[in-house]
C-alpha positions as CSV (number, residue, x, y, z in Angstrom):
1,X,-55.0,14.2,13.1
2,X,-53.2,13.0,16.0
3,X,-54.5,11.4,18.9
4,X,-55.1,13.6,21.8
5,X,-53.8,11.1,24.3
6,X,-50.5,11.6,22.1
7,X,-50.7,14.8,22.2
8,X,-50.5,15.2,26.1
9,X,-47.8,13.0,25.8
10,X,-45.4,14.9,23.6
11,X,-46.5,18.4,25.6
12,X,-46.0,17.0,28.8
13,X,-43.2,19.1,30.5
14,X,-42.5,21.7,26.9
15,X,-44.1,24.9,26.4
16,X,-46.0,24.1,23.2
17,X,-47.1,26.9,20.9
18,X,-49.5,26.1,17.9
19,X,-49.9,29.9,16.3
20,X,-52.8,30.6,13.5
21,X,-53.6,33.5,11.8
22,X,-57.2,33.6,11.1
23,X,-59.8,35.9,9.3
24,X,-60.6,37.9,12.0
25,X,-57.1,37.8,13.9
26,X,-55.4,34.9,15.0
27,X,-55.3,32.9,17.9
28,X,-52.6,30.6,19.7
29,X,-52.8,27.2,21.4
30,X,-50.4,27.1,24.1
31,X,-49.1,23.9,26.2
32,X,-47.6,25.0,29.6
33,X,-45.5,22.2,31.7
34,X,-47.3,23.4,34.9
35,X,-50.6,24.8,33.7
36,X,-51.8,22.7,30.9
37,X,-53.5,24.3,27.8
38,X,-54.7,27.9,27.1
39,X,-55.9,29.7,24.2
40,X,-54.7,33.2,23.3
41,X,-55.8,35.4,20.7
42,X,-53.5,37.2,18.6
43,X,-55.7,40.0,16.9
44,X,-53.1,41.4,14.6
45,X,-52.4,37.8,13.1
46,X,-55.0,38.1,10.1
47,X,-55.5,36.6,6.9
48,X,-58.4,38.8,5.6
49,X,-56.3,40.6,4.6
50,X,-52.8,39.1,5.5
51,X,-50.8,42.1,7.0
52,X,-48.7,44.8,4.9
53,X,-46.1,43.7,6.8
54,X,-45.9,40.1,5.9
55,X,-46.7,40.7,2.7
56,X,-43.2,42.7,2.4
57,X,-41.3,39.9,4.1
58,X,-42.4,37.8,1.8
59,X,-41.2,39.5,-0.8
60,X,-38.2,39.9,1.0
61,X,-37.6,36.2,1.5
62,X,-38.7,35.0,-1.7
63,X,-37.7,37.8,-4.3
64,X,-33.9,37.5,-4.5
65,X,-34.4,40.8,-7.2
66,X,-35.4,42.9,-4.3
67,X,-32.9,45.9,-3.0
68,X,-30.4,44.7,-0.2
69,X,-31.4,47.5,1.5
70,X,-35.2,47.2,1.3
71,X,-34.9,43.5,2.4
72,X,-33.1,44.7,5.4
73,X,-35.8,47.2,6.3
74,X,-39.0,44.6,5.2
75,X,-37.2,41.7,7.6
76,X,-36.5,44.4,10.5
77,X,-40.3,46.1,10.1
78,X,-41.5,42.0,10.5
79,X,-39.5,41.5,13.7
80,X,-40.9,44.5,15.2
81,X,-44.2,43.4,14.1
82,X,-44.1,39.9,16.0
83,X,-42.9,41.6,19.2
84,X,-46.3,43.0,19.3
85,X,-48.4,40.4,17.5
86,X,-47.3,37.3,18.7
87,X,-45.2,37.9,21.8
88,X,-46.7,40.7,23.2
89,X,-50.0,38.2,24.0
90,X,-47.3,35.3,24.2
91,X,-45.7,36.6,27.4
92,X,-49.0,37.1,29.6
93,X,-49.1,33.1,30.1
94,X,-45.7,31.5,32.4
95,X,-44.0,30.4,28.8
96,X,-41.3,27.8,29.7
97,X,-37.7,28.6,28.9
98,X,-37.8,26.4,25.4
99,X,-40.5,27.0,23.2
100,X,-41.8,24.9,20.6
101,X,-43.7,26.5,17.9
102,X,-45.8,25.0,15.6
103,X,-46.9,27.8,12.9
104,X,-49.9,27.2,10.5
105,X,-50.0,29.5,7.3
106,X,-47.3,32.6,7.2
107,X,-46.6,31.7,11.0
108,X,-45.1,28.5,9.8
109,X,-42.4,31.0,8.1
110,X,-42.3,33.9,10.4
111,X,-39.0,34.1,13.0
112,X,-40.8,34.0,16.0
113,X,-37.2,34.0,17.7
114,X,-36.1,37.4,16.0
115,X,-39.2,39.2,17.1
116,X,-37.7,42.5,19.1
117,X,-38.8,45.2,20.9
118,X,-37.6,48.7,21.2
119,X,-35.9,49.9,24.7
120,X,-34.5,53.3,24.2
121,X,-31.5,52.7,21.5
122,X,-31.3,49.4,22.4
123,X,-33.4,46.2,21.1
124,X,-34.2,43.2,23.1
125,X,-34.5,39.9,20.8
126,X,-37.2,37.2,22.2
127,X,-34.5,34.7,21.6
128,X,-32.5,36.2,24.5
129,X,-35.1,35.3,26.8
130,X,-36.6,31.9,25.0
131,X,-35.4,29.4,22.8
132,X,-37.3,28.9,20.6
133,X,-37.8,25.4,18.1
134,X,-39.6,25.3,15.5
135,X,-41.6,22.0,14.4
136,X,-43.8,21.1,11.9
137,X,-46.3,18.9,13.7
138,X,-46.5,17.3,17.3
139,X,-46.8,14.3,15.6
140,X,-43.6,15.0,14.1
141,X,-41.9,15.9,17.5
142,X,-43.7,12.5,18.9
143,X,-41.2,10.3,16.1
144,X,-38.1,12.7,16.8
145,X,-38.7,11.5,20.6
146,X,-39.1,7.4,19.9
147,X,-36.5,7.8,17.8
148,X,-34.1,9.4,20.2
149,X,-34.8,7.3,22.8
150,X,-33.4,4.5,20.9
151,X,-30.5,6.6,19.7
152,X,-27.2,5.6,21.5
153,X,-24.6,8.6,21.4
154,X,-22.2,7.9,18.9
155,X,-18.4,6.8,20.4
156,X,-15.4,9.1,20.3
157,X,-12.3,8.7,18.7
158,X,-8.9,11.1,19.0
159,X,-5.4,10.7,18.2
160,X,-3.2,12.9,20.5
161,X,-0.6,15.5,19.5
162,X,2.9,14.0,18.2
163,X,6.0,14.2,20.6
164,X,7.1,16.8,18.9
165,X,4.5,19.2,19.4
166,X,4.2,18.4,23.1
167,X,5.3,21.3,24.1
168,X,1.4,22.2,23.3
169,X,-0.4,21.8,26.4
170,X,-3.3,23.3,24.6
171,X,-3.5,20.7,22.1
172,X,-3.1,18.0,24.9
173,X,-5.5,19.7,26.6
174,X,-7.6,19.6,23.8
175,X,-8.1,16.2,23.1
176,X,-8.5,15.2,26.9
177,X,-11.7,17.4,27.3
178,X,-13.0,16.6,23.9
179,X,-13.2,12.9,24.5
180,X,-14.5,13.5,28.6
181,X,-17.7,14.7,26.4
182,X,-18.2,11.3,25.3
183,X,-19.4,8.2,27.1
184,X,-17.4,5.6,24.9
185,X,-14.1,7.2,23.7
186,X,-11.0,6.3,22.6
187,X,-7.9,8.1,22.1
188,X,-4.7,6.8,20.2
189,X,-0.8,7.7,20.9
190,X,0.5,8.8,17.7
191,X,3.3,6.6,18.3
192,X,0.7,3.7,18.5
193,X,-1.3,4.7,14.9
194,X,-1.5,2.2,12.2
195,X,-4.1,2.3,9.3
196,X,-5.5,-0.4,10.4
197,X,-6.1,0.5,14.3
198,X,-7.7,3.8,12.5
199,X,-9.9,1.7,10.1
200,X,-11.4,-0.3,12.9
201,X,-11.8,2.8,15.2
202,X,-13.4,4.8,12.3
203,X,-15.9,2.2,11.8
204,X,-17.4,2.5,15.5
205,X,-17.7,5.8,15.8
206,X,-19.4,9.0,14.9
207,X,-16.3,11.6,15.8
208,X,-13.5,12.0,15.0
209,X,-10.7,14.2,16.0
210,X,-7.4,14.3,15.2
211,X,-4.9,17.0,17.3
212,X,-2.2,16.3,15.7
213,X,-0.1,20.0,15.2
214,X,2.4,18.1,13.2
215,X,4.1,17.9,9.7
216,X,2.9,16.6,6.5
217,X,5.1,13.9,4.7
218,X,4.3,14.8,0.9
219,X,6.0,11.7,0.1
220,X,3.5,9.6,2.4
């Protein structure tokens, strides 16, 4: 199990969510950035019996045999249902704007973010209110976080349009607010392109872009 002092650590300022379903309903452990833990129970989220309603989405999911149409109503019937099983009791607590969920059992499975509730004809999705990111452990989110830390952000490279096709300020345009994205970038007159100024740009870094808007030489 992981450490609890870790655990503090990764929650710190997310919204962590660890949802279980449980024999007699369910119940969720919930991180808040400015209120620290709190448990919620989630009395529809049982496993004793699991729910009709999960049981079809699974068979949804995992029965490629099953009626287009009957998929579409088992996945639609399962959204409804986490609107009021998860979210419903979800939204009493100050959730943060991201979400991390951490789903044990058929919560691991479940979109959490497609959960909807009716309002008149129209449907509001939780996902246009949270974002929602789904993770298999904290411990897993613990390495993601040392490992970005050490990450640098990969260099940009762009060759510009050709002379001819500078009558595209689009494409000029383009390229100029493409490589502003980037800390380290480098973008090449076509005039100025050789294989092997291309070969050692390639090699030190992770995009590439090339506006050209030009003609292909078959015979090249």
């Amino acid at each position: 199990p992981i450490e609890v002092e870790t655990l503090n650590t990764v929650a710190d300022s997310r919204t962590l969510a660890y949802l279980v379903p449980g024999p007699l309903g369910g119940y969720a452990l919930v991180h808040l950035p400015d209120g620290g833990w709190k448990h919620v129970e989630l009395p529809l989220c049982r496993i004793d019996p699991v729910p009709t309603v999960v049981m079809a989405y699974e068979n949804a999911v995992f029965n490629a045999k099953m009626p287009a149409g009957a998929r579409r109503l088992a996945v639609d019937d399962m959204c409804d249902w986490l609107w009021n099983a998860v979210l419903t009791p979800l939204s009493e607590l100050a959730l943060g704007p991201v979400v991390h969920v951490i789903g044990s059992s058929y919560l691991a499975y479940t979109p959490v973010h497609a959960a909807r509730a009716h309002d008149g004809e129209s449907l509001h999705y939780a996902l246009s209110t949270w974002e929602f990111r789904y993770v298999p452990t904290a411990r897993a989110l613990a390495r993601a976080d040392s490992l970005a830390a050490g990450i640098k952000l990969p260099g940009f490279l762009g060759v510009s349009p050709p002379a001819a096709s500078r009558t595209l300020p689009g494409a000029l345009a383009e390229i100029a607010n493409i490589a502003a994205m980037f800390p380290t970038h480098s973008v090449i007159d076509p005039e100025d392109v050789t294989t092997e100024r291309l070969r050692t740009g390639l090699s030190g870094c992770g995009w590439f872009h090339a506006s050209c808007h030009g003609m292909a030489d078959p015979s090249d």
